[in-house]
N, C-alpha and C positions, 0 to 999 in steps of 0.2 A: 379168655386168658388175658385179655386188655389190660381187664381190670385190674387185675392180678399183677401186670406190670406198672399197671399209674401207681401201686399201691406200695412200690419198691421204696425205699427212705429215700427222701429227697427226690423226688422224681418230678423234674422239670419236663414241657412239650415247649424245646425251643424254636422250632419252625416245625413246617408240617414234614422234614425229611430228616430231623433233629431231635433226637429227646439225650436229657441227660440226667444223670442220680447217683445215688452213694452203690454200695456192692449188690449188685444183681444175686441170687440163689441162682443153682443149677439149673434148677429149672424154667427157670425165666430164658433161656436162651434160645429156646425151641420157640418160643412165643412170642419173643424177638423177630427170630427166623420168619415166624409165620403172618407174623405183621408188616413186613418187607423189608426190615431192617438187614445192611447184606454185610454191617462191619461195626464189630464193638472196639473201640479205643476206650483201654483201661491205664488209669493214671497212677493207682495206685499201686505198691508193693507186690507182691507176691510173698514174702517171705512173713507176713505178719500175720498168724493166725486169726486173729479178730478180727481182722479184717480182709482176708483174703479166704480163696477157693483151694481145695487140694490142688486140682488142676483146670485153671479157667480155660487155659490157651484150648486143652482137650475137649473142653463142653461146648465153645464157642466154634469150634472147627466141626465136630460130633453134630449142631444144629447147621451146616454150613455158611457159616459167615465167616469173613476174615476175621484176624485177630491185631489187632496191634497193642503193644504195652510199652508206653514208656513211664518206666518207674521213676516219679517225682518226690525227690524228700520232701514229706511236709513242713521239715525246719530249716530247710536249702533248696528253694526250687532256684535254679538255673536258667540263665538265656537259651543254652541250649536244650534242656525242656521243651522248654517253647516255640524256640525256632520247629524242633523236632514235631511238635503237637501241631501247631500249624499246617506245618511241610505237608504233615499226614490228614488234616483236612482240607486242605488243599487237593487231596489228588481224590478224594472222597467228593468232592462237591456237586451237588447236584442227586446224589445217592443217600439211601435212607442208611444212616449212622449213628448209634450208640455209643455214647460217652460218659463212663464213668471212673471214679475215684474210691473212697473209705464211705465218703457223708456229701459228695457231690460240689464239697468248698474247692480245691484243688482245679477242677472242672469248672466250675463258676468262675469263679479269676482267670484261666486262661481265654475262655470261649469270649470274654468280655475282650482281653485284650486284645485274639485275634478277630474280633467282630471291628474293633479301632483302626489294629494297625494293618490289615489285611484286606475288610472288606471297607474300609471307611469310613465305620456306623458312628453317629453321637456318644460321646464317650459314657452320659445318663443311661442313656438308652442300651447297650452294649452291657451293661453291667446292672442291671434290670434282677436277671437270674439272680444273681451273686448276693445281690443285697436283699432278694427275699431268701437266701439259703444261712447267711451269714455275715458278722461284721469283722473282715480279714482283722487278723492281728498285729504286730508290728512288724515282722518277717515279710508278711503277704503284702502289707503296706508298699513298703520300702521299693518290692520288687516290680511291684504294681506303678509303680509314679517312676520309679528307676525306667520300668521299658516302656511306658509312655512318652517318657523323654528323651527317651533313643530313635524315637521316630523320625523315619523325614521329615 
């Protein structure tokens, strides 16, 4: 069932306790589970059929793993966003963790930011993912050079 998860849209192996991608299927979560993944952080909506699960939070608990979701506009991502996203990698670290969004863009911009401002990666290098997944748009821009410049 690996395979079967590499093969999810967008599906990055950002360290060996990290993978990140666009909407997982239902059944991808058990295979999650069984790969040792122990918590999916989902960035996306819930409320968007096209890109959301009936009920992710019930599949994602059903394969036991934690659930966290914080829902990011894609035309308004927020500090608090991200503070939030962090915060929840942050208490994850060190533990195999599942990160997704719609199409994995969402997820690629943050995991870059907090690889800069959290773990004190090269800001190139941190955003690696992101710029094989996508080229942010002018929103993603702004917000992106916006909280890089907020740093200490």
């Amino acid at each position: 069932m690996r395979d079967a998860l590499h093969a999810i849209k967008n599906f990055r192996q950002a360290s060996p306790e990290l993978a990140t991608s666009g909407q997982p299927r239902s059944e991808h979560f058990g295979a999650m589970a069984d790969a040792g993944y122990v918590a999916v952080i989902n960035l996306a909506l819930h409320n968007d059929p096209g890109y959301s699960l009936p009920d992710e939070p019930g599949d994602v608990r059903g394969a036991k793993m934690d659930y966290i979701h914080i829902p990011v506009q894609f035309a308004n991502p927020t500090a608090t966003d991200l503070k939030t996203f962090m915060d929840a990698m942050d208490a994850y670290r060190g533990k195999n963790v599942w990160v997704h969004c719609a199409a994995n863009m969402r997820v690629s911009a943050f995991l870059g930011l907090y690889r800069v401002l959290r773990q004190g990666w090269d800001t190139d290098l941190a955003f690696e993912i992101m710029k094989g997944v996508w080229e942010p748009n002018n929103v993603w821009t702004a917000f992106i050079v916006g909280a890089l410049k907020s740093r200490p």
